[in-house]
SETOR-465906 format. One record per atom (N, C-alpha, C): residue number from 1; residue in one letter; z, y, x. Coordinates in nm, 4 decimals. Each point is the difference from the previous one (the first is absolute). Layout:
residues N
<kolvex:NUM; koldo:A; c3:Z; c2:Y; c1:X> .
...
***
This chain:
residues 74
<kolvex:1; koldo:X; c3:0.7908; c2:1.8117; c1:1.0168> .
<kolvex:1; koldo:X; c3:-0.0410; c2:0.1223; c1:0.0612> .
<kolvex:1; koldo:X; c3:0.0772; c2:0.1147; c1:-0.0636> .
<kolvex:2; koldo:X; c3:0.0837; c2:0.0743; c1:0.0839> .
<kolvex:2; koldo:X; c3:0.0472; c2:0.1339; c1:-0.0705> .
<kolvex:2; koldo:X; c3:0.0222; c2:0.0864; c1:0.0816> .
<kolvex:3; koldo:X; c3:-0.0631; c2:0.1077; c1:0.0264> .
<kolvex:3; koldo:X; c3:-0.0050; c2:0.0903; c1:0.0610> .
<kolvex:3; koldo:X; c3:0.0656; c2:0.1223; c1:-0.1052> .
<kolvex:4; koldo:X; c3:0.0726; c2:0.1163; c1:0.0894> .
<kolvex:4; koldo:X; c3:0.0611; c2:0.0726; c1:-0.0479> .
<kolvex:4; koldo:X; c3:-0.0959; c2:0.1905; c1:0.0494> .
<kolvex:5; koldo:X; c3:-0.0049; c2:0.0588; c1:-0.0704> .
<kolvex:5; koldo:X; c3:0.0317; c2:0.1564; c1:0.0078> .
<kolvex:5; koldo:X; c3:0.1181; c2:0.0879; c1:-0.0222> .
<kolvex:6; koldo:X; c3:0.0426; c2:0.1256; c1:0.0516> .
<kolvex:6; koldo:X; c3:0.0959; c2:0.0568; c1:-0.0672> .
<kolvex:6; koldo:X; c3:-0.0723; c2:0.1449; c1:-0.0226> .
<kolvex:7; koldo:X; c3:0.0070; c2:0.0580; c1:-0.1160> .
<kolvex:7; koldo:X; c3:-0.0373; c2:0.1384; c1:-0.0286> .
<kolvex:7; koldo:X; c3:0.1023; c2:0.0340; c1:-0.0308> .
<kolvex:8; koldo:X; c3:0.0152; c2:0.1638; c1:0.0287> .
<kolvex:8; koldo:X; c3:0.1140; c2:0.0836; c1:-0.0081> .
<kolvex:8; koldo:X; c3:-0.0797; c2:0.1378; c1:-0.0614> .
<kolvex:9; koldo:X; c3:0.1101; c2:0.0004; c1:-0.1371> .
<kolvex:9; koldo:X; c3:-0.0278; c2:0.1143; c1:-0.0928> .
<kolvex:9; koldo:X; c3:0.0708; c2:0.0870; c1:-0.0213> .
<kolvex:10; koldo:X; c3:-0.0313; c2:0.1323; c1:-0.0638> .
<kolvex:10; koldo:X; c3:0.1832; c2:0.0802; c1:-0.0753> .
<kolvex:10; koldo:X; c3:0.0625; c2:-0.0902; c1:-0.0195> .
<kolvex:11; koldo:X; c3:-0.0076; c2:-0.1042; c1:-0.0843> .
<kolvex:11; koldo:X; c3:0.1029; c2:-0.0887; c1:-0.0377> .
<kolvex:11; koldo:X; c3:0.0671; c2:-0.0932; c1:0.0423> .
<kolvex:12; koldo:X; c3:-0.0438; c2:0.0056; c1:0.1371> .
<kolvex:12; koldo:X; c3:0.0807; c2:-0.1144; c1:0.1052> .
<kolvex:12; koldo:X; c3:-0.1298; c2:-0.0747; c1:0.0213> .
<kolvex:13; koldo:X; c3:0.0260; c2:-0.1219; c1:0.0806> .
<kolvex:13; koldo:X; c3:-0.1181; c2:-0.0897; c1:0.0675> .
<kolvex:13; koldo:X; c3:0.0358; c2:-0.1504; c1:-0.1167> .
<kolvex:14; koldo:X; c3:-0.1505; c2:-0.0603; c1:0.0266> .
<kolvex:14; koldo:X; c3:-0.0786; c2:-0.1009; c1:-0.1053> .
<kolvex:14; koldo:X; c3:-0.0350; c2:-0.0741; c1:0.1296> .
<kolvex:15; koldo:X; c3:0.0355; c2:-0.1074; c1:-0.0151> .
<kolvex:15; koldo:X; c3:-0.0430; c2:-0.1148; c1:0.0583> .
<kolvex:15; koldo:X; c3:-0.0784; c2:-0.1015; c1:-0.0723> .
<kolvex:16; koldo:X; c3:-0.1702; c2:0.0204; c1:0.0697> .
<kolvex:16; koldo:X; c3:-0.0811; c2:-0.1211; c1:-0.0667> .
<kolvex:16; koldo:X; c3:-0.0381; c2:-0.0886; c1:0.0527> .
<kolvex:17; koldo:X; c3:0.0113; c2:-0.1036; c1:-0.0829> .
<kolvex:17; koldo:X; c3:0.0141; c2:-0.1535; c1:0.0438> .
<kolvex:17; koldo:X; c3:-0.1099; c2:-0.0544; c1:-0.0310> .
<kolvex:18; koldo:X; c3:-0.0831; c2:-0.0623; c1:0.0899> .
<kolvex:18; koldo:X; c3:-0.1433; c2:-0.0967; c1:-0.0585> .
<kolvex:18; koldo:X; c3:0.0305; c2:-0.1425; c1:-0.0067> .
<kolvex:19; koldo:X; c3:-0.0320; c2:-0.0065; c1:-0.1324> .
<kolvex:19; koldo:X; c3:0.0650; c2:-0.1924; c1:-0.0143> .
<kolvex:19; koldo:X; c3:-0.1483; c2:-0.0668; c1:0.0062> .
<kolvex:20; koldo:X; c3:-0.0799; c2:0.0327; c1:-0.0512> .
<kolvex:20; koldo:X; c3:-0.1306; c2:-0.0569; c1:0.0233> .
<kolvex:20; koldo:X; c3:-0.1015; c2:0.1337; c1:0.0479> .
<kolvex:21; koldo:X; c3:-0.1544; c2:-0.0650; c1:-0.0047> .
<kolvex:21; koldo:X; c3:-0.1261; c2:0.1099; c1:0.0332> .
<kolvex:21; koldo:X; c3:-0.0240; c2:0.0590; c1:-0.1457> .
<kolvex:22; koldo:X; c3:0.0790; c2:0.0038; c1:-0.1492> .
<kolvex:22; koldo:X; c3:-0.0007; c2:0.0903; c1:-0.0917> .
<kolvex:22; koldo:X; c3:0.1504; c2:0.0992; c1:-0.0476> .
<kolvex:23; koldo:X; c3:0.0718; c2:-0.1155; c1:0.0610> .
<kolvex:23; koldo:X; c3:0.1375; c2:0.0462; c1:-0.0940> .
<kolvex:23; koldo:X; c3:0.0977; c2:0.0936; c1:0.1085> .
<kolvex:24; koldo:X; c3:0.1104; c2:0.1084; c1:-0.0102> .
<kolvex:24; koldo:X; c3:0.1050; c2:0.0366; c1:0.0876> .
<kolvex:24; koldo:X; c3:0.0895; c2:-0.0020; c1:-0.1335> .
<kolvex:25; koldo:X; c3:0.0917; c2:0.0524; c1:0.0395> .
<kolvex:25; koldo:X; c3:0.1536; c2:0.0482; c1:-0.0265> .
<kolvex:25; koldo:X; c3:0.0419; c2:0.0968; c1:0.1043> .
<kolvex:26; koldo:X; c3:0.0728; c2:0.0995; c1:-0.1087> .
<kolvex:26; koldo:X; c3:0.0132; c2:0.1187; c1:0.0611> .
<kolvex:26; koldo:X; c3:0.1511; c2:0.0127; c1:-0.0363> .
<kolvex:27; koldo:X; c3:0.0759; c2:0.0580; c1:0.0920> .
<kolvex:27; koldo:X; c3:0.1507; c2:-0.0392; c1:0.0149> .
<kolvex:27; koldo:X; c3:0.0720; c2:0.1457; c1:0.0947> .
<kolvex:28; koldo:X; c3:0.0937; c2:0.0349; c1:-0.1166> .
<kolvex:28; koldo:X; c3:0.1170; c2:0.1369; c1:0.0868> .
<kolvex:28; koldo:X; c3:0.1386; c2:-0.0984; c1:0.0297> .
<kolvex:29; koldo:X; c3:0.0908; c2:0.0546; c1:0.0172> .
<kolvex:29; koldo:X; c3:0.1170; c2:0.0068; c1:0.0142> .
<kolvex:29; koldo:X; c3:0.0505; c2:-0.0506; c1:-0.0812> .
<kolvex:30; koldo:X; c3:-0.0758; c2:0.0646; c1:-0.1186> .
<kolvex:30; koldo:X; c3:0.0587; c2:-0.0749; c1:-0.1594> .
<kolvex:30; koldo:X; c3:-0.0544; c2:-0.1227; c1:-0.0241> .
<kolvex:31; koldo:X; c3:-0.0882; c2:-0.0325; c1:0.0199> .
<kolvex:31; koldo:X; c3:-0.0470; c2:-0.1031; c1:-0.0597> .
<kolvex:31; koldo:X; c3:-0.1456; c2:-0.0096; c1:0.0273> .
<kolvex:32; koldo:X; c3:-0.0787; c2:-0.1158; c1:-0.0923> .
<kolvex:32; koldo:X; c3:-0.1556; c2:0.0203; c1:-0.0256> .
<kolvex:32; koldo:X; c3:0.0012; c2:0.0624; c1:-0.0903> .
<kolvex:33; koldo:X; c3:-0.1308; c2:0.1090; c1:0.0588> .
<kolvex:33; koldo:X; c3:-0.0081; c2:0.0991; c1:-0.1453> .
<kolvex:33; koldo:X; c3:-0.1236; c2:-0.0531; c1:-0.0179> .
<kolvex:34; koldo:X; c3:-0.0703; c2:-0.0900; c1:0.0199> .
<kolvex:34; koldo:X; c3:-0.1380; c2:-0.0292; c1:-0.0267> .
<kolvex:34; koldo:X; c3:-0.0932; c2:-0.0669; c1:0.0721> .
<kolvex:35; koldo:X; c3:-0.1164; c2:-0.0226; c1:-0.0022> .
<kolvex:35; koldo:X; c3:-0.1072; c2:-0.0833; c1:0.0287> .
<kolvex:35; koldo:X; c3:-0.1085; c2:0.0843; c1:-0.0212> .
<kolvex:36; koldo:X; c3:-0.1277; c2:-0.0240; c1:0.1223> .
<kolvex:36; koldo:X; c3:-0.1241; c2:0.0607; c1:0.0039> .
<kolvex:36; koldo:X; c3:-0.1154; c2:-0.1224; c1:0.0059> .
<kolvex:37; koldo:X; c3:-0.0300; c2:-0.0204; c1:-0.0700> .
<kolvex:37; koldo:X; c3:-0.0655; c2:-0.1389; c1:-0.0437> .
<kolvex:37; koldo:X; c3:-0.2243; c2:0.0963; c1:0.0616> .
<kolvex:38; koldo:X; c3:-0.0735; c2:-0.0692; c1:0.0793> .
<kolvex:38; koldo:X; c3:-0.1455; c2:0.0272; c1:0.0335> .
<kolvex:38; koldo:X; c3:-0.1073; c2:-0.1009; c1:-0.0982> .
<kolvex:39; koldo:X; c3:-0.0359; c2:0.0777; c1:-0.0733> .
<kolvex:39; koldo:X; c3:-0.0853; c2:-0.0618; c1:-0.1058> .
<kolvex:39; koldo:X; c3:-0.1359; c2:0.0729; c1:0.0207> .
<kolvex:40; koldo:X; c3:-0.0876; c2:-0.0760; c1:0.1028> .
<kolvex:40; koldo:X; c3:-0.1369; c2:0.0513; c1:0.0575> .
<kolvex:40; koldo:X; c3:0.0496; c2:0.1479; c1:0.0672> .
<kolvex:41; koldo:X; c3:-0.0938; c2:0.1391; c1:0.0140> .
<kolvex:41; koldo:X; c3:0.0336; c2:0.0826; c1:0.0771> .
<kolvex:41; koldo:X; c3:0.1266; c2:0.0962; c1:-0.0782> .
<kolvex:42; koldo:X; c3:0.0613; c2:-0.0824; c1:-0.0828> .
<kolvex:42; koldo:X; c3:0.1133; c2:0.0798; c1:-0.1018> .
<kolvex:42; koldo:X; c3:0.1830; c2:-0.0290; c1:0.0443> .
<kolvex:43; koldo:X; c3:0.0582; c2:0.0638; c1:0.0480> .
<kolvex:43; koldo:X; c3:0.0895; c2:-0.0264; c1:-0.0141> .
<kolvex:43; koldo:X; c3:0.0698; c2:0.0487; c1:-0.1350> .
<kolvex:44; koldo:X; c3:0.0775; c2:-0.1305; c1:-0.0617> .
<kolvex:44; koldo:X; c3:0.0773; c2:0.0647; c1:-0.0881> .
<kolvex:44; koldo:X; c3:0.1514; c2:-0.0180; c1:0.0090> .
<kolvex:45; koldo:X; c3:0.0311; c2:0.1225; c1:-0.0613> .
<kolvex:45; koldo:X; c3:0.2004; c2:-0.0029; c1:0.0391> .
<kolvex:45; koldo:X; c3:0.0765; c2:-0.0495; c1:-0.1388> .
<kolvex:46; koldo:X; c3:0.0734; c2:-0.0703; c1:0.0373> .
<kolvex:46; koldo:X; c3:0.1023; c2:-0.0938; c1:-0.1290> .
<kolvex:46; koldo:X; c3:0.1429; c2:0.0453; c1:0.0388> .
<kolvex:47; koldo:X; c3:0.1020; c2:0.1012; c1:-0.0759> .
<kolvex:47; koldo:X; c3:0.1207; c2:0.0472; c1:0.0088> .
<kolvex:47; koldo:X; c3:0.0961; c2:-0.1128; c1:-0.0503> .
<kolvex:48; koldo:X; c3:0.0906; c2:-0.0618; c1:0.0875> .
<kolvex:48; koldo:X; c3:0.0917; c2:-0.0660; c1:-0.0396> .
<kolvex:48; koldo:X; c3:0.0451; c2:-0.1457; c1:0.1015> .
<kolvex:49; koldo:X; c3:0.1388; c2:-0.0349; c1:-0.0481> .
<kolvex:49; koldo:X; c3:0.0584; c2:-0.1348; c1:0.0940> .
<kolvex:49; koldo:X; c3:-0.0964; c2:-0.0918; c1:0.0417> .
<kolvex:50; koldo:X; c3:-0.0283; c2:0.0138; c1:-0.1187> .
<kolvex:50; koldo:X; c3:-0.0185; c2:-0.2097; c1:-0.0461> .
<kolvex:50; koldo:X; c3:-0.1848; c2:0.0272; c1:-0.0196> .
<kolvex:51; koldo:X; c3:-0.0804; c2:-0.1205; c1:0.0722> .
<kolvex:51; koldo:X; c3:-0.1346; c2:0.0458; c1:-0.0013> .
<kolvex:51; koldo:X; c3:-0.0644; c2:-0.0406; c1:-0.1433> .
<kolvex:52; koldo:X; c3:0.0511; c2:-0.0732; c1:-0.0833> .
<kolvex:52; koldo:X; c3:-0.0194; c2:-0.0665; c1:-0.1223> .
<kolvex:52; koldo:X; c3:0.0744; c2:0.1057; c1:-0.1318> .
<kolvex:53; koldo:X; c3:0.0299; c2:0.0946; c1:0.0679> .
<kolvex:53; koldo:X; c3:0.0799; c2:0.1129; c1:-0.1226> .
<kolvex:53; koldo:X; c3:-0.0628; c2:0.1197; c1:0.0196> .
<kolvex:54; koldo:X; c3:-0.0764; c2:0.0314; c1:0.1212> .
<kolvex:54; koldo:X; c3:-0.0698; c2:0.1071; c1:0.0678> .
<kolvex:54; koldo:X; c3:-0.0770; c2:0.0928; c1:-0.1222> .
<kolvex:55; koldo:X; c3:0.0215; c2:0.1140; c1:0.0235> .
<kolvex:55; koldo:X; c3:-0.1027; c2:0.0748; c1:-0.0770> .
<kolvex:55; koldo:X; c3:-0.1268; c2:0.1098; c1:0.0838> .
<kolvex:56; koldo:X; c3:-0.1261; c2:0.0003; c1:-0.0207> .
<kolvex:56; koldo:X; c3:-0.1079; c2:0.0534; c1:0.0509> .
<kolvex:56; koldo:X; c3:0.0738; c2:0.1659; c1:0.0010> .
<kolvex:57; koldo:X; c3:-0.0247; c2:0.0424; c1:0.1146> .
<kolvex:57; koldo:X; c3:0.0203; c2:0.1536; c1:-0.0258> .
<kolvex:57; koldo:X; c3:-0.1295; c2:0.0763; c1:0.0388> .
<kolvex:58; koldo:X; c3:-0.0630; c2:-0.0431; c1:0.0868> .
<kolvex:58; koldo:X; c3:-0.0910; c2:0.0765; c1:0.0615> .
<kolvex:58; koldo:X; c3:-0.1498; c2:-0.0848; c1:0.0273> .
<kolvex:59; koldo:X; c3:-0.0655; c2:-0.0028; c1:0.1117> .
<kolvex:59; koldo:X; c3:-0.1529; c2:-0.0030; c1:0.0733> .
<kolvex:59; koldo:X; c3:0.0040; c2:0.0722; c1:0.0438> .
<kolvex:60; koldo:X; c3:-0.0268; c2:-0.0406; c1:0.1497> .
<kolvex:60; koldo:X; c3:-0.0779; c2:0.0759; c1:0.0902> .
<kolvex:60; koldo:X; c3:-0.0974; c2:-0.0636; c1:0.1064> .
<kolvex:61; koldo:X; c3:-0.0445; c2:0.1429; c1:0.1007> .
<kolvex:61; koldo:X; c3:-0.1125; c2:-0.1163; c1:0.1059> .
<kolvex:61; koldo:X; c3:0.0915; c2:-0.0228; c1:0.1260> .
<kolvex:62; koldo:X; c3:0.0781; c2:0.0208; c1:0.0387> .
<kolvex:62; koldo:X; c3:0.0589; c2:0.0050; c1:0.0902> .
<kolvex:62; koldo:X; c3:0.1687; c2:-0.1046; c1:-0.0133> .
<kolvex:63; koldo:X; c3:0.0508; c2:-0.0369; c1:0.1000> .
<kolvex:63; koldo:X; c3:0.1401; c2:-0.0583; c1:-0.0233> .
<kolvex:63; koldo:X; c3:0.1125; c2:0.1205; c1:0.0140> .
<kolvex:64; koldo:X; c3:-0.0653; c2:0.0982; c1:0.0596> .
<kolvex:64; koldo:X; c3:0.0717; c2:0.1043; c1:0.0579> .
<kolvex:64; koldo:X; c3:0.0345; c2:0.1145; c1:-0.1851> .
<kolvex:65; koldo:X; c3:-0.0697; c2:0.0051; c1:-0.0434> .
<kolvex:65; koldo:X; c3:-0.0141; c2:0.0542; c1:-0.1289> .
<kolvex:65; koldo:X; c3:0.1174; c2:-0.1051; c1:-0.0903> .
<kolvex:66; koldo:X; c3:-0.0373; c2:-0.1408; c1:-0.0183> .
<kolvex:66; koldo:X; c3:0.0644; c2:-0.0713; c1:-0.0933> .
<kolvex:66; koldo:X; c3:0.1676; c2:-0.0051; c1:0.0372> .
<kolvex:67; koldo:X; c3:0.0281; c2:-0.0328; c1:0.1253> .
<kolvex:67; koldo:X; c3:0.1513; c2:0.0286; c1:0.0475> .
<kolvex:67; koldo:X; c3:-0.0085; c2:0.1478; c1:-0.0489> .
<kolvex:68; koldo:X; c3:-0.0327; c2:0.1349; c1:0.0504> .
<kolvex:68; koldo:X; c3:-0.0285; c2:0.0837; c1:-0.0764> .
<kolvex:68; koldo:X; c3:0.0571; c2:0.0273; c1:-0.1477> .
<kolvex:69; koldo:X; c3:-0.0630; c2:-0.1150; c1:-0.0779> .
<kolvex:69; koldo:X; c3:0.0310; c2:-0.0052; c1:-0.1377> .
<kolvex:69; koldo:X; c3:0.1793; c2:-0.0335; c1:-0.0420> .
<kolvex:70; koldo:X; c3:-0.0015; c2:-0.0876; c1:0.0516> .
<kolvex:70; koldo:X; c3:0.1813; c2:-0.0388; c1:0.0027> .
<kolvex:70; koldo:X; c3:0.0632; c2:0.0922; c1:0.0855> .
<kolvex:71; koldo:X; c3:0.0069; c2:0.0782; c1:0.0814> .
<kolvex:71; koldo:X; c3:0.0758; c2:0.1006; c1:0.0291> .
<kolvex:71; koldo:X; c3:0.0201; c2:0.0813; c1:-0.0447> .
<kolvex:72; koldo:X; c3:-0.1070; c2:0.0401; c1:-0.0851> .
<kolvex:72; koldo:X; c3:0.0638; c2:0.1258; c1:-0.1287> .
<kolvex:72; koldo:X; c3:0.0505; c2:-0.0727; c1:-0.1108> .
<kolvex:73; koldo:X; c3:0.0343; c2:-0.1177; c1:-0.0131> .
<kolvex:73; koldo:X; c3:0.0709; c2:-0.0465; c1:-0.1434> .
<kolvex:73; koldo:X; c3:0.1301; c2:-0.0192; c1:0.0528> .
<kolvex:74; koldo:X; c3:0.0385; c2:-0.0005; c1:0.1493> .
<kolvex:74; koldo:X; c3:0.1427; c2:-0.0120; c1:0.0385> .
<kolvex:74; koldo:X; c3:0.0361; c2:0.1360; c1:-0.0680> .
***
């Protein structure tokens, strides 16, 4: 199952990817800048390639907030 979004920011557009019913990947031009992982009504945002190197940046209630979160670290 993978369904896609694209959000478009100042910083250009983020394409999010749902690999399962918890996990995405979030992806520019450049690359993956990250993962928004749903842990009960929490989304939390992880900055980076690789999902096993990821670092926590944020929480929020929304998915719209956590992409959110990785667009200001571009």
């Amino acid at each position: 199952m993978k369904s896609m979004a694209k959000y478009t920011t100042d910083n250009g557009s983020m394409q999010v990817e749902k690999h399962s019913d918890v996990l995405y990947r979030v992806v520019t031009d450049a690359g993956v800048q990250g993962y928004i992982e749903r842990v009960g009504p929490v989304w939390v945002t992880l900055h980076g390639a690789r999902l096993d190197r990821c670092v926590e940046v944020g929480q929020s209630k929304t998915l719209e907030s956590a992409v959110a979160l990785l667009a200001r670290r571009r």
